[in-house]
N, C-alpha and C positions, 0 to 999 in steps of 0.2 A: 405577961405581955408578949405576944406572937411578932417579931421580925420578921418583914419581909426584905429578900435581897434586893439591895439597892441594881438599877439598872442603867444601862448606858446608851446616849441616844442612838443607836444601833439596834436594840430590846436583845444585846445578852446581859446576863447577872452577872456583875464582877467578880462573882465567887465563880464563874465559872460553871454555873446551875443548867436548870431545865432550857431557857433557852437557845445551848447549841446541842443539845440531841437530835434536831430535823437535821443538822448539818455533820453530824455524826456517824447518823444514819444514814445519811445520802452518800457519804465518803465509805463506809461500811456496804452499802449498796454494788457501788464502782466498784471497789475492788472485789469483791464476789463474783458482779459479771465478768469482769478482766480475768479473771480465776478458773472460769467455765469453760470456756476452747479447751485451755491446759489439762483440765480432769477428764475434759471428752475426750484427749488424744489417751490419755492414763486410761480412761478405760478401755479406748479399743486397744489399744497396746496388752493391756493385761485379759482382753474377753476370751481368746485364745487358749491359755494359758487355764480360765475359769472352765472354760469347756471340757478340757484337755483334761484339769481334776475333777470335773464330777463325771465324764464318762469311765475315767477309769477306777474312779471310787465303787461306783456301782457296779460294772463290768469284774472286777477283784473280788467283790461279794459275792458274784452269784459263780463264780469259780469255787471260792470257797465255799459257800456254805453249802447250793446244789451239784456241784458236781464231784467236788474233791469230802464232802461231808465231814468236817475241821471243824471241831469245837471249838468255841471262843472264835468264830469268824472276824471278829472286829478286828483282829491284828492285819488282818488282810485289806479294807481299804485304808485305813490309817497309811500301812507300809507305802500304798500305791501315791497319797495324796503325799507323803513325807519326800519320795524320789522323785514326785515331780516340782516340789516347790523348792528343790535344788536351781539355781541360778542354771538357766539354758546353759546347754554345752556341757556341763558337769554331771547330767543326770544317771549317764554308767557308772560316772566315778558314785556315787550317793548311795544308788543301787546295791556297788558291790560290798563300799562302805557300811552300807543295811544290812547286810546279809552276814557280814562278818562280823559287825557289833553283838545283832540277834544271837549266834553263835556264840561267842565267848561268853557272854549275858545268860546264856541259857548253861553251857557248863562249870559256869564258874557257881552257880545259882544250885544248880540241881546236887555237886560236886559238895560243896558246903554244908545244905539242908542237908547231905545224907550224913556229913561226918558229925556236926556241931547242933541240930534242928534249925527251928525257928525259934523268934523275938526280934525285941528292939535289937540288942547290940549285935545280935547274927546279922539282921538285914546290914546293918552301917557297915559292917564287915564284909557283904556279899558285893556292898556297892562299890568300896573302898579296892579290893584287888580283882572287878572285874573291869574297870579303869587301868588298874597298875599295867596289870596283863597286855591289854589293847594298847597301852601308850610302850608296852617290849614292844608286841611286835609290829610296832612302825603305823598303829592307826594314828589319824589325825581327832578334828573335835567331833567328827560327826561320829564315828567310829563309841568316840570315849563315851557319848550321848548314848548312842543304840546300848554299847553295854552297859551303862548305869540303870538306862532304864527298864532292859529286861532284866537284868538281876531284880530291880526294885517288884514288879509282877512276880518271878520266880518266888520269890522271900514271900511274898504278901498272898498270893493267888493260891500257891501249891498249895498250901492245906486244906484248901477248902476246896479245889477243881483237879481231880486227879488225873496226873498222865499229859498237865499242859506243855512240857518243855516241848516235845519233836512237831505239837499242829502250833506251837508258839512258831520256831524256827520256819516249817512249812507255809505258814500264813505270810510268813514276812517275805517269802522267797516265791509266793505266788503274789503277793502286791508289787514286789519290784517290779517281776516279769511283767504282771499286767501294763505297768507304766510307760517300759518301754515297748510293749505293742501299740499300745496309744498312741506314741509319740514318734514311733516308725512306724506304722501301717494303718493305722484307723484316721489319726487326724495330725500327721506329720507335718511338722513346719514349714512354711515357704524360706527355703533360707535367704534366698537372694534380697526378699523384703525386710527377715529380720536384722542381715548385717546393713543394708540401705537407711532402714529406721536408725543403728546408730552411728552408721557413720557420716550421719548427714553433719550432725552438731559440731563432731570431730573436723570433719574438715571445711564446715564454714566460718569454724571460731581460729582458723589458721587464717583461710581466706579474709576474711573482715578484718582482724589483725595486720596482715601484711599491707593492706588497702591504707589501713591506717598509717601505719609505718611509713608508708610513699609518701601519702599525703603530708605527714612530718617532716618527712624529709625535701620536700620541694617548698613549705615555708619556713625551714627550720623552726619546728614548732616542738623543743625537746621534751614540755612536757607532754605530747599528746602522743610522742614517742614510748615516753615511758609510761602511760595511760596504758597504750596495745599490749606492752613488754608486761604488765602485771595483769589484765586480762589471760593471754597466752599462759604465760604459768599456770593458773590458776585453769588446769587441763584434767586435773586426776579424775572429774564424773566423767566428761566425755572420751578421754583413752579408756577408762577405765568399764565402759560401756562396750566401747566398740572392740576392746580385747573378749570382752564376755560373748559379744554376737561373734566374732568370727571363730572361737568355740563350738559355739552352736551351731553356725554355717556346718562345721567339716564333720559335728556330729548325727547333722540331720543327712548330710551325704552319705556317711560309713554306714546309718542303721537305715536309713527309709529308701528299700528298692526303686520305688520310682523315685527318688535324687540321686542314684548311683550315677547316671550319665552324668551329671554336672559336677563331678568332683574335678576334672579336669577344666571345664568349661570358666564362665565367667564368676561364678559361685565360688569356686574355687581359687581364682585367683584375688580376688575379693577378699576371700578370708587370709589367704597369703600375706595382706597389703597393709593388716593392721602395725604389724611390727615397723614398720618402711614410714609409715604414716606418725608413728611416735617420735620416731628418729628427726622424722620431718620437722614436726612440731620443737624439738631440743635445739635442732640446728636455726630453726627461724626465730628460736629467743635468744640466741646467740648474735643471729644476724640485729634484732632490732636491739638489743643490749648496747651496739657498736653503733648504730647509729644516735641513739642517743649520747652518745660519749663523742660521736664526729661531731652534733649537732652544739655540743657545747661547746668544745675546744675549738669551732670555727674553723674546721677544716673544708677544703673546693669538696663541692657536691657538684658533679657533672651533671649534666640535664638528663642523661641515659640513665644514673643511677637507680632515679626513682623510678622511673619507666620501666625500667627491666624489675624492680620489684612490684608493683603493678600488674607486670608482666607474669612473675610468679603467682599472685594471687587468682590472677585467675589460668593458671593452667590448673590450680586446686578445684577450682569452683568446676572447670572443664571435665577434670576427674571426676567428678563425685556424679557429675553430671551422665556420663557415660558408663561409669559402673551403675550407676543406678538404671541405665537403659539395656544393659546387658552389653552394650557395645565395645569395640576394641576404643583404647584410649587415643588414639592419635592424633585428636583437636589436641588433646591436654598434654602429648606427647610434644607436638609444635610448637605452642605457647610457651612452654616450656623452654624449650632448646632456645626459644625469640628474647627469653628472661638471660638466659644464659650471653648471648651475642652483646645483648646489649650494656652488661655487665662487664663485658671485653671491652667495650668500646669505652667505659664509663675510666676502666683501670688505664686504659692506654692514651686518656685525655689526661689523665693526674688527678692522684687520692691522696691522701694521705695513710695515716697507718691502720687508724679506725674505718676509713674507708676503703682500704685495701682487704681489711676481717668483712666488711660488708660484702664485696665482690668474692670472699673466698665462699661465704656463706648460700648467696644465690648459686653459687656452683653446686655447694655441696646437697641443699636442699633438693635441688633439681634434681641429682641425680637419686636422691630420696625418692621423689616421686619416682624416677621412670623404675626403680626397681619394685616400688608399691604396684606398676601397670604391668607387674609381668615381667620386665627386661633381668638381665642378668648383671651383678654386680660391675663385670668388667667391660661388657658393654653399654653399660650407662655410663660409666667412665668415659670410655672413649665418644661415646658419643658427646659430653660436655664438651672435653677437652676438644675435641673437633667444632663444636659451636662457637668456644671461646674467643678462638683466634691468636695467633700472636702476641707474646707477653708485651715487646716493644713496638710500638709504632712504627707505620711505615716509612 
């Protein structure tokens, strides 16, 4: 006898059945489309980058194979596409990482086959101390990779392709090269866009945080306090991004002739601004840490306090706004110094103690930022300390 699921006057099946699939589907739908901007930015973000490996793939090949005439040419785009899917900014380090794994992988390979041959337990063995070797002399993973895996080619390839160690080594040292002509001269990165791309995130997730943080703090609203406070932390993609792009920035300056003028310029300082900018970040979860602790313990919130933190967020938003236009910062310099004053004012109406680490904090952020714009440690100092005003009222 065949059951059918009982239904409810609604038409889904109690069990749960065939009729909420249209609405399964349509929730499956939504979230796909909502999905799509996001992969479109991912792929312009990464079409660069796709470019970047298959001209130099190909570009590597025909070095090797027609000009430089290197048997087993394939080590050569490999090498190119291997140093360029190193995380931007580290691509010399990869490079030279490549070059000296290839190396030790090749003597350690050729070095053994002559004394011990081949088989199983020789290769384990070839692989085993051309790792030991590279982790003496100070390689990292990428290092310990290249030599396992040319040992593993040496061990396996040599008997049957004679004479591979030196077009092995040479092919890996013409894919590097290749890559970084690529990426300095052929199709070199716009740095100013790549650190813009990540520091956009970095310093709207400070800005929107501190927005919030005000706005807690002018209804003492402590959990929305500690809402921002655990967003904020919660920073490692976005520092973590934008220490990568300002790598990148100061690497596309060093190698791509036409970015040499902008190593001083705004490009440059831009990359300068990522460390200043983390600091920022540590110092403003500090600052909303203490508001949430003022906001319980019921300590006077002056009317300037939030103001002046308000005030900070957007001298952030100001930054980001003008490094991204290539401009000098000096909206976000003012704004700034306006967070600072009002801070004075807030301290010299009466805090408490939590609210005294608040006012030390807007200080100290500030002058995070002005040293992220360029300023010099001891002159954002004084410039604070000049914004602030008088410890005591007048």
């Amino acid at each position: 006898m065949v059951r059918t699921a009982a239904r409810s006057d609604d038409g889904e099946t109690r069990d749960g059945g065939p009729a909420r699939t249209p609405a399964a589907l349509a929730r499956l739908r939504g979230r796909a489309a909502a999905s799509l901007p996001d992969r479109l930015r991912r792929v312009r973000a990464g079409g660069g980058l796709a470019v970047q490996a298959g001209l130099a793939a190909g570009l590597a090949w025909w070095v090797a194979d027609d000009l430089l005439h290197i048997p087993q040419p394939l080590f050569a785009p490999i090498s190119a596409v291997v140093a360029l899917a190193a995380s931007v900014g580290q691509r010399i380090r990869r490079t030279v990482e490549l070059i000296v794994g290839v190396s030790v992988g090749v003597l350690i390979g050729d070095a053994l086959i002559y004394l011990v041959g081949t088989g199983v337990w020789q290769l384990g063995l070839i692989v085993v101390l051309s790792i030991v070797v590279s982790v003496l002399l100070g390689g990292g993973p990428s290092v310990m990779v290249q030599a396992g895996a040319t040992a593993v080619l040496i061990g396996t390839l040599s008997p049957v392709v004679e004479n591979l160690e030196f077009p092995r080594f040479l092919a890996a040292l013409v894919g590097g090269a290749v890559s970084l002509v690529v990426t300095a001269v052929l199709l070199p990165l716009h740095p100013l866009r790549v650190i813009n791309r990540a520091a956009t995130p970095a310093l709207c997730l400070l800005a929107d945080q501190l927005d919030t943080a005000a706005d807690a703090l002018r209804r003492r609203d402590a959990s929305a306090a500690q809402g921002a406070l655990d967003r904020l932390r919660d920073n490692k993609q976005e520092i973590a991004a934008l220490t990568e792009a300002a790598q990148a920035a100061r690497e596309a300056t060093a190698l791509s002739p036409v970015r040499w003028g902008s190593r001083q310029g705004p490009v440059g300082r831009y990359a300068r601004a990522a460390e200043p900018i983390d600091r920022a970040m540590r110092n403003s979860g500090t600052l909303i840490r203490r508001a949430v602790t003022l906001i319980e313990e019921g300590e006077p919130i002056p009317e300037t306090l939030p103001t002046a933190v308000s005030a900070l967020a957007e001298a952030t938003r100001l930054l980001r706004q003008e490094f991204a236009a290539g401009h000098e910062p000096d909206k976000a310099q003012e704004r700034a110094l306006q967070a600072v004053a009002g801070a004075g004012e807030a301290y010299r109406t009466g805090v408490g103690f939590s609210g005294s680490v608040v006012v030390a904090q807007v200080r100290t952020t500030t002058s995070d930022l002005f040293v992220a714009s360029g300023v010099a440690q001891e002159e954002a100092n004084r410039l604070v300390r000049h914004a602030f005003g008088p410890f005591e009222p007048d």
